[in-house]
C-alpha positions in Angstrom: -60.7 217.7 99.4 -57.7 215.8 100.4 -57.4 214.0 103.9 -54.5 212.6 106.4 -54.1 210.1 107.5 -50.5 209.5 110.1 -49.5 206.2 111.4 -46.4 206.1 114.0 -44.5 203.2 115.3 -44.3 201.8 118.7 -45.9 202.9 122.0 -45.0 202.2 125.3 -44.4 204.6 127.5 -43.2 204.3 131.3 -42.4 207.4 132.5 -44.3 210.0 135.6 -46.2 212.2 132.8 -46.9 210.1 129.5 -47.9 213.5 128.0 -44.0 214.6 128.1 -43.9 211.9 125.3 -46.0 213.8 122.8 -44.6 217.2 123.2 -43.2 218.1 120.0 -45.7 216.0 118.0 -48.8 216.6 119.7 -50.5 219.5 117.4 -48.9 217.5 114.5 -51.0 214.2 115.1 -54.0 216.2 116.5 -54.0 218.2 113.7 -54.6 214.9 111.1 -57.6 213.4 110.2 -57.3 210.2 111.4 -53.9 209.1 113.5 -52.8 205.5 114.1 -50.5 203.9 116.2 -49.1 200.3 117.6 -49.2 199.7 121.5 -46.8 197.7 123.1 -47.5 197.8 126.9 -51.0 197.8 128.6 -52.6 200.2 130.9 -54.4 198.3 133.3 -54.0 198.9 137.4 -53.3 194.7 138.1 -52.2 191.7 136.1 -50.8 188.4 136.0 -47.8 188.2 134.3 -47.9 185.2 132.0 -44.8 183.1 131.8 -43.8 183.3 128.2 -44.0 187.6 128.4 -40.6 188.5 127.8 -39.9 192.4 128.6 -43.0 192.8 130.0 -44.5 196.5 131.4 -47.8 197.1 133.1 -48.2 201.0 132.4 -50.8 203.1 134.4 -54.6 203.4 133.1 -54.1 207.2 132.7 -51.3 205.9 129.5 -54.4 205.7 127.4 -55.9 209.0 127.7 -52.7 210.3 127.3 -52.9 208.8 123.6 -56.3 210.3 123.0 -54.6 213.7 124.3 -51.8 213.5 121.8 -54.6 213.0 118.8 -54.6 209.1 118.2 -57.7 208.0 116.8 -57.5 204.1 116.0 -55.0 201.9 118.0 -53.7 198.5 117.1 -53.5 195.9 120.3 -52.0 193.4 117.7 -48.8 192.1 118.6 -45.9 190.6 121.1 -47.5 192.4 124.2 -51.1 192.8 123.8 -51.6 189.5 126.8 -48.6 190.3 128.6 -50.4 190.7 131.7 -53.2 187.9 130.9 -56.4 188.4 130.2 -58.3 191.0 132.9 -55.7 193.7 131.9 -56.2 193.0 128.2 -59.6 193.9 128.5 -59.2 196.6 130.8 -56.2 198.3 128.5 -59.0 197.9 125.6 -61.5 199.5 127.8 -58.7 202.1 128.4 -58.6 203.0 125.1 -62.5 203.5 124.0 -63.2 205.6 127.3 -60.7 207.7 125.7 -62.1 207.8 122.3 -60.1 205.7 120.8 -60.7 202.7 118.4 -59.1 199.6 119.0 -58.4 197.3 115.9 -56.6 193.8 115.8 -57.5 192.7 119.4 -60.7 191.2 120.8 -62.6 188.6 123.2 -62.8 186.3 120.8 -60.8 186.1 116.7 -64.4 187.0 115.3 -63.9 190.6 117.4 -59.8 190.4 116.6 -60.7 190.4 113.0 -63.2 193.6 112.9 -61.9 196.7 111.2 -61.8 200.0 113.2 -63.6 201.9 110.4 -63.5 206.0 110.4 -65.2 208.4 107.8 -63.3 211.4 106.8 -64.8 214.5 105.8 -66.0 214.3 102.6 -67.5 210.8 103.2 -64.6 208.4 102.2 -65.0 205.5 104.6 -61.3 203.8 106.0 -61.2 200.3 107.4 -58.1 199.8 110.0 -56.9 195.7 110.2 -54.3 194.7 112.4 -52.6 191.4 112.4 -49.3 190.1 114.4 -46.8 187.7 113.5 -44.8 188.4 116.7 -46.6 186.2 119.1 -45.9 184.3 122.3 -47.6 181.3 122.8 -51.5 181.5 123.0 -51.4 185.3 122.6 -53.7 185.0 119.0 -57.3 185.0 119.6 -59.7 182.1 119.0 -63.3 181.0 119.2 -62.9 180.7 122.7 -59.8 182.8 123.7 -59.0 186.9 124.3 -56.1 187.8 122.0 -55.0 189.5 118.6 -55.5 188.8 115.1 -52.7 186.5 113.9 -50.6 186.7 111.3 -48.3 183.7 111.6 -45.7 181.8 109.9 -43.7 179.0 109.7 -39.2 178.7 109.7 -37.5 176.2 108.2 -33.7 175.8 108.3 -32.0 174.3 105.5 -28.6 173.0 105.6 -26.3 174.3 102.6 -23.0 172.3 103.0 -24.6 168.8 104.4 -20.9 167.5 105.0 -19.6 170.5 107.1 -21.7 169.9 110.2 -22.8 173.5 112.5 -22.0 175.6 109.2 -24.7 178.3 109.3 -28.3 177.6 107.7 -30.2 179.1 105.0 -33.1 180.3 106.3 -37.0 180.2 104.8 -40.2 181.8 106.2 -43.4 180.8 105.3 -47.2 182.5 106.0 -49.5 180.1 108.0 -51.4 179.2 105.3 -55.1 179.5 107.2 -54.1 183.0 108.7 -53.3 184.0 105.5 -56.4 183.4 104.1 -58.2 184.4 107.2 -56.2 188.1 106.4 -57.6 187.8 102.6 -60.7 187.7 103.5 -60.8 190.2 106.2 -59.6 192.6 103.7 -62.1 191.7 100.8 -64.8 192.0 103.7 -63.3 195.5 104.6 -63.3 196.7 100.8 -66.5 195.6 100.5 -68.1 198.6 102.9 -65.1 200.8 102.8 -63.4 203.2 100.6 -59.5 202.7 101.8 -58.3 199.7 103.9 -55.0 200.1 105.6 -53.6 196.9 107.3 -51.0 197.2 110.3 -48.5 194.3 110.5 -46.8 193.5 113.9 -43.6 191.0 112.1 -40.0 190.9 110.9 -36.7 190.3 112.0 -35.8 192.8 115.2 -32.8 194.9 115.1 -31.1 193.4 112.1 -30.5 195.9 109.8 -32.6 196.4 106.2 -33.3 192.6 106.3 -36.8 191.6 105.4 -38.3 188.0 105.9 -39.7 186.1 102.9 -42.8 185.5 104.3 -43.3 189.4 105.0 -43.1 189.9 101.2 -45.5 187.3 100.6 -48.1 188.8 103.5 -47.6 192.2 101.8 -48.5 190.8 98.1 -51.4 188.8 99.2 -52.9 192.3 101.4 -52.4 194.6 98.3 -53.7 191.8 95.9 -56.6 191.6 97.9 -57.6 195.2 98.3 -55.0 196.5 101.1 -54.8 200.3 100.3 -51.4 200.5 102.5 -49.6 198.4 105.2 -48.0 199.6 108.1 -45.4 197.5 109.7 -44.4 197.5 113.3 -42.2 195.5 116.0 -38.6 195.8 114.0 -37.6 198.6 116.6 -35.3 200.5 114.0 -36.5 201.6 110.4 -36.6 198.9 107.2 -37.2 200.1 103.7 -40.3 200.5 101.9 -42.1 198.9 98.8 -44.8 199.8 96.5 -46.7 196.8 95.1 -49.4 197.8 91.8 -48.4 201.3 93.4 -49.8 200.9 96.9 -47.2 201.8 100.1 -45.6 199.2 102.2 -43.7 200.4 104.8 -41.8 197.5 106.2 -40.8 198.9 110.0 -42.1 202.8 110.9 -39.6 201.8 113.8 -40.1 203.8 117.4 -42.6 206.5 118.3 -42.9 207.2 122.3 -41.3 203.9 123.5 -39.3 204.5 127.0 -36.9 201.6 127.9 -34.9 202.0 130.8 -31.7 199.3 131.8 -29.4 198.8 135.0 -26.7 197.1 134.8 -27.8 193.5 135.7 -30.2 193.8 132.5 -27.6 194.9 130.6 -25.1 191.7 131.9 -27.9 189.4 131.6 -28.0 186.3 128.9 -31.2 187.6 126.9 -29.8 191.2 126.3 -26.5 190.1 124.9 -27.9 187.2 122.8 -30.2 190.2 121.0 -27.5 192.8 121.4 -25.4 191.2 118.8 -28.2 191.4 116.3 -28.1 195.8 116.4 -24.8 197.1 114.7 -24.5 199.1 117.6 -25.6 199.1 120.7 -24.4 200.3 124.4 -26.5 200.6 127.5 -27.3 203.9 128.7 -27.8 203.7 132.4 -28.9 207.2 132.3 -31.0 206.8 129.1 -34.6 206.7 129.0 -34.1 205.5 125.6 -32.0 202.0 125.5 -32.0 201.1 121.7 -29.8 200.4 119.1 -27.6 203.4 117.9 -30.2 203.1 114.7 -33.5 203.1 116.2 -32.6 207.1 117.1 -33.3 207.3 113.7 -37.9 207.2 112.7 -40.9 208.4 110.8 -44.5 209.2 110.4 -46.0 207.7 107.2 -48.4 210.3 105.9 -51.2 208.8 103.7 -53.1 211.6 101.6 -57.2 210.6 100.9 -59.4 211.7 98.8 -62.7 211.3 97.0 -62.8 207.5 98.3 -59.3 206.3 97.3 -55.3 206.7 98.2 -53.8 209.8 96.7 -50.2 210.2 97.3 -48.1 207.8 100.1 -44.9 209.7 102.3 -43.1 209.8 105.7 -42.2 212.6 108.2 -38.1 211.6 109.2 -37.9 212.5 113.1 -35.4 211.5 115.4 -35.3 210.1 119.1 -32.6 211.1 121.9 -31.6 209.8 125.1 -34.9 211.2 126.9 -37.2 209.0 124.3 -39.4 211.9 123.1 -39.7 211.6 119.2 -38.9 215.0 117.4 -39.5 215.6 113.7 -36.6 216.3 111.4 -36.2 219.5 110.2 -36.7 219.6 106.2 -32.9 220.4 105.1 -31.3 219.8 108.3 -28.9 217.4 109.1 -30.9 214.8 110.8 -33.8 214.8 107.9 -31.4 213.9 105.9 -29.3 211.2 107.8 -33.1 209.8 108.2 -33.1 210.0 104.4 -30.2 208.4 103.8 -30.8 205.8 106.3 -34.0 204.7 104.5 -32.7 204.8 101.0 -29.4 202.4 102.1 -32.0 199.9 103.8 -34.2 199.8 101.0 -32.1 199.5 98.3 -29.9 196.8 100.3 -33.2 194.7 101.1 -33.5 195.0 96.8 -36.9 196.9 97.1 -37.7 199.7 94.5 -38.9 203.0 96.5 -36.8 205.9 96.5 -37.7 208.5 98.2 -38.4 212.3 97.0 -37.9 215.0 99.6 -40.9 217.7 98.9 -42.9 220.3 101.4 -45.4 218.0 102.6 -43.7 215.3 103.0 -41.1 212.6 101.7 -42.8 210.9 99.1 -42.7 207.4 98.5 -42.0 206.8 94.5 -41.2 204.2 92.3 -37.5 204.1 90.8 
C-alpha cells in the first residue's frame, strides 16, 4: 500500500474569505494522507507587535480552520514570523491550529516542546515524524529553557575580503551552521528515527529572492539531516523556487517557494527604503497596486513535493508545478501545458546553475525527482 504525503510552501493569507485561497487545491491536499505546510502570519485576535518584526500580519483566528478545511494535517510555526506578534498570540495561533485538528511542529513554550516531532501514522502502520527548524530568525524569536519560540536552526556569516588592497571591492561570502543547533537537529532526528518509520524535516533558510543560489551552510544542514536519518527536507522562506538535491538518494528540496501567501502594496511601501533595498535582489520585480500577489516576476512560478510511503520507508520523491497570478490563489500546472513546463524548466535551470544533480522526469503522478 503506498501513501502521500504533500508539503506546500508558504502560508499567509490576508484576504475576507481564506477559503478562496484553497479553491483549486482543496480536494487535491484533502485527498493525501498526510499534508504539510509552513505558516507565516498568525491568527490570533490581539498582539504586540515586537520591534524587530519586519512585514508583520496579524491574520484572523478563523485563518486556521480554514487550513484544516483545505486538508493540512501538520503545520510548521518554525520560522521569521512565528513571534511576530509576541508571545500571547503565539500561543493562541498554536491553539488555533490544534482546535482545528491540526499538528503543530517546530514551535513551543519552551525548545524542549520546539524540538518535539508532530508524528502521524498512515494506513498501513508506517509511523512519520514531522521536525521543523528556522534559520530565518529575528532576535529572540528561537525558543529556550525559559522562552516561547521555534526550533532553531542558525548560522554564522563571515565576509572575506578577496583583493585586500582595493578597499569596498565586494566580499566573498561564507555561512556556517551554529555548531550546538546543529547538533541539537542531529539528535532530534536520531530520537525521531528511533520511534518512527519516516522523518521529514522542514527548514525555514536561504537567501530570499536571489535566483538558484544556495548558502553553504544549507548544504551542510541538509548532509548532516540525511546522515542522521532525515527521510526528506523541505525547505521554506526563499519566496521563489531553488533547485533540488538528493543526498544517499533522499529528496532535498531547497525552496517549495509560495503556496496561499497574499501580499498587498500601495505606493508608499513600494517607494519605501526596505522594499527597494530587497527589490534589487528579484530579477524582476514591479509593484502591482492592484495585485493581491506582490512578488517577484519568479515566485508566479511553485510546487507541491509529493512523497510516496510505503511499508515503513520513502518510496519514490516528486513535485506538482502550479502557478500563482495576480489574485494569489495557487493553481496546479496542467501536465503538458505551457505553464508545467515553464515550471519545469525553471527548476532544471536553477538546479543545474546552483551545481546540484536532480533532473527532473515528467511522469502521470508526478515530476519525479532523479539522479542525473
Amino acid at each position: 500500500m503506498t501513501h502521500v504525503l504533500l508539503a506546500t510552501g508558504d502560508l499567509a493569507m490576508d484576504r475576507e474569505d481564506y477559503d478562496e485561497s484553497f479553491v483549486a487545491t482543496r480536494d487535491l491536499l484533502r485527498g493525501a494522507d498526510l499534508t504539510f505546510g509552513q505558516l507565516e502570519t498568525s491568527f490570533a485576535v490581539t498582539g504586540v507587535r515586537l520591534p524587530q518584526a519586519r512585514h508583520a500580519v496579524l491574520a484572523r483566528p478563523e485563518g486556521a480552520a480554514a487550513l484544516g478545511r483545505a486538508g493540512f494535517d501538520v503545520i510548521s510555526m518554525a520560522g521569521n514570523h512565528c513571534m511576530d506578534w509576541g508571545s500571547e498570540a503565539f500561543f493562541e495561533t498554536r491553539a488555533h491550529l490544534e482546535a482545528a485538528g491540526i499538528a503543530v511542529a517546530g514551535a513551543g513554550a519552551n525548545i524542549a516542546e520546539a524540538r518535539r516531532p508532530a508524528t502521524k501514522v498512515l494506513g498501513d502502520g508506517t509511523r512519520v515524524a514531522v521536525l521543523a527548524y528556522s534559520s530565518i530568525l529575528p532576535h529572540s524569536y528561537w525558543a529556550d529553557e525559559r522562552r516561547p519560540g521555534c526550533a532553531p536552526m542558525r548560522a554564522h556569516t563571515l565576509y572575506e575580503q578577496i583583493e585586500h588592497d582595493q578597499p569596498g571591492t565586494p566580499a566573498r561570502i561564507h555561512t556556517y551552521p551554529h555548531r550546538e543547533d546543529l547538533a541539537a537537529m542531529e539528535a532530534d532526528i536520531r530520537a525521531a528515527k528511533a520511534v518512527a518509520d519516516v522523518v521529514v524535516v522542514s527548514q525555514h533558510w536561504g537567501i530570499h529572492f536571489v535566483r538558484a543560489a544556495i548558502a553553504d551552510y544549507q548544504r551542510d544542514v541538509a548532509r548532516a539531516a540525511i546522515a542522521a536519518g532525515a527521510d526528506a527536507i523541505l525547505g521554506g522562506h526563499a519566496h521563489i523556487l531553488k533547485g533540488c538535491e538528493l543526498i544517499a538518494g533522499k529528496p532535498v528540496f531547497y525552496s517549495l517557494s509560495n503556496f496561499a501567501t497574499d501580499l498587498r502594496m500601495d505606493e508608499a511601501h513600494a517607494a519605501s527604503k526596505s522594499f527597494n533595498e530587497i527589490r534589487v535582489l528579484a530579477e524582476e520585480w514591479e509593484p502591482d497596486f492592484d495585485s493581491l500577489y506582490n512578488f517577484p516576476k519568479a515566485s508566479r512560478l511553485g510546487m507541491i513535493a509529493r512523497l510516496e510511503i510505503g511499508g515503513g520507508r520513502l518510496l519514490k520523491a516528486g513535485l506538482l508545478p502550479l502557478t500563482i497570478d495576480r489574485d494569489a490563489v495557487p493553481r496546479l500546472a496542467e501536465p503538458g501545458g505551457a505553464d508545467h513546463a515553464e515550471v519545469v524548466d525553471y527548476l532544471d535551470a536553477v538546479t543545474r546553475e546552483a551545481g546540484l544533480n536532480v533532473r527532473y522526469r515528467p511522469g502521470e503522478a508526478m515530476v519525479e525527482l532523479v539522479e542525473g
